[in-house]
C-alpha positions in Angstrom: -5.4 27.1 -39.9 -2.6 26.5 -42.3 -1.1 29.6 -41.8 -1.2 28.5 -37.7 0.4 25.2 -38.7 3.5 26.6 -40.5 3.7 29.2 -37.9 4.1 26.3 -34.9 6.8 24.0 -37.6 8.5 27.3 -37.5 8.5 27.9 -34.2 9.7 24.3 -33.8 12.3 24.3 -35.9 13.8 27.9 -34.3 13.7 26.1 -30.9 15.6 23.1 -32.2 18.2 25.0 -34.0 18.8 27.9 -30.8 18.6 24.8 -28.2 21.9 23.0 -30.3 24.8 22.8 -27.9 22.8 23.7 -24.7 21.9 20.4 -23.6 23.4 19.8 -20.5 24.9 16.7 -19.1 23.5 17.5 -15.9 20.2 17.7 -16.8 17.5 15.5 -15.1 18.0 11.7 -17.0 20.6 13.3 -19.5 17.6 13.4 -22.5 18.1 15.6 -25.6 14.5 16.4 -25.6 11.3 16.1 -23.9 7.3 15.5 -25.0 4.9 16.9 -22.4 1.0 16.7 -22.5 -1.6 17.6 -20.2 -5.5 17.4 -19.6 -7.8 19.1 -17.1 -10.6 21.7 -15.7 -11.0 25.1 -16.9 -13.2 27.8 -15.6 -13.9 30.5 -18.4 -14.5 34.4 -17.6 -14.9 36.4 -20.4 -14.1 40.6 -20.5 -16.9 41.9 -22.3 -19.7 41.0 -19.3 -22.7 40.9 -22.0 -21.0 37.7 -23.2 -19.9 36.4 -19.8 -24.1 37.1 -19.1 -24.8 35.2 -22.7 -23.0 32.1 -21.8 -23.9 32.1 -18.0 -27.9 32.0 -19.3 -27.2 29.8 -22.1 -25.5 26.9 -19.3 -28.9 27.6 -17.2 -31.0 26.1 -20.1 -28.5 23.9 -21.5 -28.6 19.9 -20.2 -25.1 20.3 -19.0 -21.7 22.5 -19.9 -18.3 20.8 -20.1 -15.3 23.1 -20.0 -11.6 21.2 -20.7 -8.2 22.6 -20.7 -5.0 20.5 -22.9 -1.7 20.8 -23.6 -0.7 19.0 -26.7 2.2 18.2 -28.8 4.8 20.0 -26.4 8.3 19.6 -27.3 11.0 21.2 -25.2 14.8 20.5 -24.8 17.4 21.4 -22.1 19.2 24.7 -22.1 20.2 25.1 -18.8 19.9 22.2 -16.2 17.2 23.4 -14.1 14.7 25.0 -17.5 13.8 23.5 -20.5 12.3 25.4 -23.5 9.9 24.5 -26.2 7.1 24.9 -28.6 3.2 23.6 -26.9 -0.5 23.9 -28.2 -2.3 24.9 -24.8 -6.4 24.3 -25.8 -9.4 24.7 -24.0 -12.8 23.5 -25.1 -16.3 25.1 -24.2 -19.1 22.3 -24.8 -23.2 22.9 -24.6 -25.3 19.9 -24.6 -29.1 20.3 -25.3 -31.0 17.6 -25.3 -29.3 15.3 -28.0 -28.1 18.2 -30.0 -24.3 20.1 -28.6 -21.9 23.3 -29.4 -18.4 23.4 -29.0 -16.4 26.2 -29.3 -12.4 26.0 -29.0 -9.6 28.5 -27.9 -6.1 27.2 -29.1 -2.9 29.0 -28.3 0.2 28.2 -30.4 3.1 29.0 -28.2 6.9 29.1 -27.8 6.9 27.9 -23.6 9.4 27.7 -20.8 9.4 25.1 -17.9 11.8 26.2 -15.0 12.2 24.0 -11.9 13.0 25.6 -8.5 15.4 23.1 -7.3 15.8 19.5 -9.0 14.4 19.3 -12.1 12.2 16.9 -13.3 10.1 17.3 -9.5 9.1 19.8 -6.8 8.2 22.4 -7.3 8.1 24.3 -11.2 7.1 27.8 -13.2 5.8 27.8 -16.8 5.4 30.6 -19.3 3.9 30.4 -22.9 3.0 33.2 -25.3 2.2 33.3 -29.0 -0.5 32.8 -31.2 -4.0 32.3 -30.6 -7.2 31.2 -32.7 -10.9 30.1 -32.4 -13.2 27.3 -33.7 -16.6 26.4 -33.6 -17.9 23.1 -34.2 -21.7 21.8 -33.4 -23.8 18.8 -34.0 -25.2 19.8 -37.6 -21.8 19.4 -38.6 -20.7 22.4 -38.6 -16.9 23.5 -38.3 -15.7 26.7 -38.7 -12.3 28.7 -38.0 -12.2 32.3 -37.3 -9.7 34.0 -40.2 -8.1 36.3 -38.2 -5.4 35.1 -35.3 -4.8 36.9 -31.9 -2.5 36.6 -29.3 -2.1 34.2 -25.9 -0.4 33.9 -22.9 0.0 31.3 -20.1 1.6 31.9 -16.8 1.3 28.7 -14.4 3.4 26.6 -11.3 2.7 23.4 -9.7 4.8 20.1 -8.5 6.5 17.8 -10.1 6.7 14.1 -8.6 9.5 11.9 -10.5 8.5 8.4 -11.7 11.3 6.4 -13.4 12.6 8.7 -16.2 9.3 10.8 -16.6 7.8 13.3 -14.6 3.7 13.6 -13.7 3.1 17.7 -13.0 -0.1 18.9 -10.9 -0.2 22.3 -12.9 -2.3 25.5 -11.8 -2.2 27.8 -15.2 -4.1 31.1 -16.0 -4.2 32.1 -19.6 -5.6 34.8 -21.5 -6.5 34.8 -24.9 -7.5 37.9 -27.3 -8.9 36.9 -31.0 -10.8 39.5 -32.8 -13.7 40.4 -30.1 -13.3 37.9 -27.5 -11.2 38.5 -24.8 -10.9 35.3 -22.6 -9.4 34.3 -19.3 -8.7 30.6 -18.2 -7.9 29.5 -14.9 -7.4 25.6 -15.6 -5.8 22.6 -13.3 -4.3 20.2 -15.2 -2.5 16.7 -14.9 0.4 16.4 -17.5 3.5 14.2 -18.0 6.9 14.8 -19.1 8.5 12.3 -21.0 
């Protein structure tokens, strides 16, 4: 995880260096930078089918399955008046309840992403791409929390509307995401409600 966390200050510090001198005047409320962050419904599928099969059994004797998708910590900054460009952790959690007892396991994607607007930025319609690194943890009830040691790779490609409010933006996003990490080969499809401030 550590080696995850210097990767993304990296990645954050590139973007802020490369997007110096870009910012437009003419973008949307003249800001220097942006914060976005996101939370909804994801719908898992996973490429191997004999684990697609495991989990599909394991929500038939489970109490109840909860499947989330966030965007966290974006940062993004102008470069051209319409795009903005950034660094984002896109994660989506996998949740089991049995009786009082749970599992959770969690797919995290550390990612240099692009926002584009089609016409006016800040609302209407919008594209997003993300890609970079991706990693998996699984935490349960006993207490137990573990990472997997090696990284993979993820990718995002998504669109939605944007309706202005004030200075910020609230996006309707539709995203679908991949994620490859050692065995597992996952794909999201994941609506999500986010702002950009």
């Amino acid at each position: 995880m550590k080696k995850l966390t210097w990767i993304f200050l990296f990645l954050c510090f590139s973007t802020t260096v490369i997007g110096q001198g870009w910012t437009s005047s003419n973008s949307a409320f003249n800001e220097r930078w942006y914060t976005y962050w996101a939370l909804g419904a994801a719908n898992l599928e996973y490429a191997d089918d004999n684990r697609q099969n495991m989990y599909e059994a394991f929500e038939k004797v489970a109490d109840n399955r909860l499947t989330i998708n966030l965007d966290l910590l974006g940062i993004y900054i102008p470069i051209t008046t319409n795009t903005i460009a950034g660094v984002i952790i896109n994660a989506t959690g996998d949740r089991f309840n049995i009786n009082d007892e749970w599992v959770q396991e969690n797919y995290y994607t550390w990612s240099v992403s692009g926002i584009h607007y089609l016409s006016t930025f800040g609302k209407g319609l919008f594209v997003r791409l993300d890609g970079g690194f991706a990693s998996y943890n699984y935490q349960d009830s006993d207490g137990k929390n573990e990472t997997a040691e090696e990284t993979g790779y993820g990718v995002l490609v998504g669109g939605g509307y944007s309706f202005e409010i004030g200075r910020n933006s609230f996006l309707l996003n539709l995203n679908y995401s991949h994620r490859n990490i050692e065995d597992i080969k996952l794909n999201v499809i994941s609506i999500n409600i986010g702002g950009l401030f």
